[in-house]
C-alpha positions in Angstrom: 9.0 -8.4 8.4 6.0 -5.7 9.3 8.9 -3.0 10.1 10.1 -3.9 6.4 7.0 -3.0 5.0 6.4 -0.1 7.3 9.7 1.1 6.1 8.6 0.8 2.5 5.5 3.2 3.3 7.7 5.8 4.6 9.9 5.9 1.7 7.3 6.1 -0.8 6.1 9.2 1.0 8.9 11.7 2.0 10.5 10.9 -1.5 7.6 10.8 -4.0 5.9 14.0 -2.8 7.1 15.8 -5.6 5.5 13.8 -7.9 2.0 14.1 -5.5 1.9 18.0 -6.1 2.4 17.4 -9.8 -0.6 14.9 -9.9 -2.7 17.1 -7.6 -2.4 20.2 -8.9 -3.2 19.1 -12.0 -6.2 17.4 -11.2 -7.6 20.5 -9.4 -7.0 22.8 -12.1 -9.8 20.5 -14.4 -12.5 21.4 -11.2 -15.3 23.7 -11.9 -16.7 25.5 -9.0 -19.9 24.1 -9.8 -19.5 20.6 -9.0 -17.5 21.1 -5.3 -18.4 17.2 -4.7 -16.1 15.4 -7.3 -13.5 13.8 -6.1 -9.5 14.5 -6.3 -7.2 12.2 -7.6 -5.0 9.6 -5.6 -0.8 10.7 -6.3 1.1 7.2 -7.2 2.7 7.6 -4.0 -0.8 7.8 -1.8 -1.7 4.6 -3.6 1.8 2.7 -2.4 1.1 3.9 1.3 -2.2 3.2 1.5 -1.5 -0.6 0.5 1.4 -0.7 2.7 -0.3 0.4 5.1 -3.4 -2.5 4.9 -0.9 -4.9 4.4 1.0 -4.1 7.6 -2.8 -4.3 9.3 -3.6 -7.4 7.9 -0.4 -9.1 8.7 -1.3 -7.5 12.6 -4.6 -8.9 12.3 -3.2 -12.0 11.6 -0.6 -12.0 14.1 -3.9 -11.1 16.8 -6.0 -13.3 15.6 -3.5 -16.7 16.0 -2.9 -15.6 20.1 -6.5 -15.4 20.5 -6.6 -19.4 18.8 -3.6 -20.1 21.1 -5.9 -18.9 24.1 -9.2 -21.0 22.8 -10.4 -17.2 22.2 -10.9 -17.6 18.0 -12.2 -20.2 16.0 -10.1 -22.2 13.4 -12.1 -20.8 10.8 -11.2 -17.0 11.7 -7.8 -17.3 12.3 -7.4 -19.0 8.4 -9.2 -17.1 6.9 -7.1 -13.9 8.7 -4.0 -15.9 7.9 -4.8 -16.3 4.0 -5.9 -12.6 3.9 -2.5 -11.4 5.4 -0.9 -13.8 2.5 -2.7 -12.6 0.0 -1.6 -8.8 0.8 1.7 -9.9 1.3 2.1 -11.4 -2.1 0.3 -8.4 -3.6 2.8 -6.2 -1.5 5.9 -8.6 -3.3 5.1 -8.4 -6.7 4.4 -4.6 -7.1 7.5 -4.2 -5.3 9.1 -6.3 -7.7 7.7 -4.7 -10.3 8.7 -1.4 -9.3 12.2 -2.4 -8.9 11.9 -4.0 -12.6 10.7 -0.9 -13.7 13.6 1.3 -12.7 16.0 -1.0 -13.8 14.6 -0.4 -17.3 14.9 3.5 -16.9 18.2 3.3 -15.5 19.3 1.4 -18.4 18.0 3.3 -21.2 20.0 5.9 -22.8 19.8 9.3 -22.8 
């Protein structure tokens, strides 16, 4: 199931890119030389890997975390509360894929 996900955060990368120049060109054109500190914006695509990405390290964490109970090396307490986080992200992970997939099914289906 972590190799899914990894999957998921390499295909949002090689085939959104165009659409992280579009987002970061434009947000570097608003920058005035005085202020060098602000911040760039995060493309669409950034965002999606970077949560895949904690997702896939929470699930690890997870996974880490219940062989250190199994070897009387972790608590009860850490390995739930590892087990809920992982959960959490994977749930989060679900429903934005899920909502992705609902939102291209709309686009497909309008008319043009």
């Amino acid at each position: 199931m972590i190799e899914s996900i990894q999957s998921v955060r390499s295909f949002s990368t090689s085939t959104l890119t165009g659409t992280a120049t579009e987002n970061t060109v434009a947000g570097s054109a608003v920058q005035s030389p005085l202020a060098p500190s602000v911040p760039q914006p995060m493309s669409f695509s950034q965002v999606l890997g970077d949560m895949a990405t904690d997702a896939v390290n929470s699930l690890k964490l997870s996974e880490t975390k219940s062989f250190e109970a199994v070897q009387g090396k972790a608590s009860t307490r850490e390995v739930v509360d590892a087990v809920m986080n992982a959960e959490q992200a994977l749930q989060t992970a679900i429903s934005i894929r899920d909502k992705v997939v609902t939102a291209y099914l709309e686009v497909a289906r309008m008319q043009i």
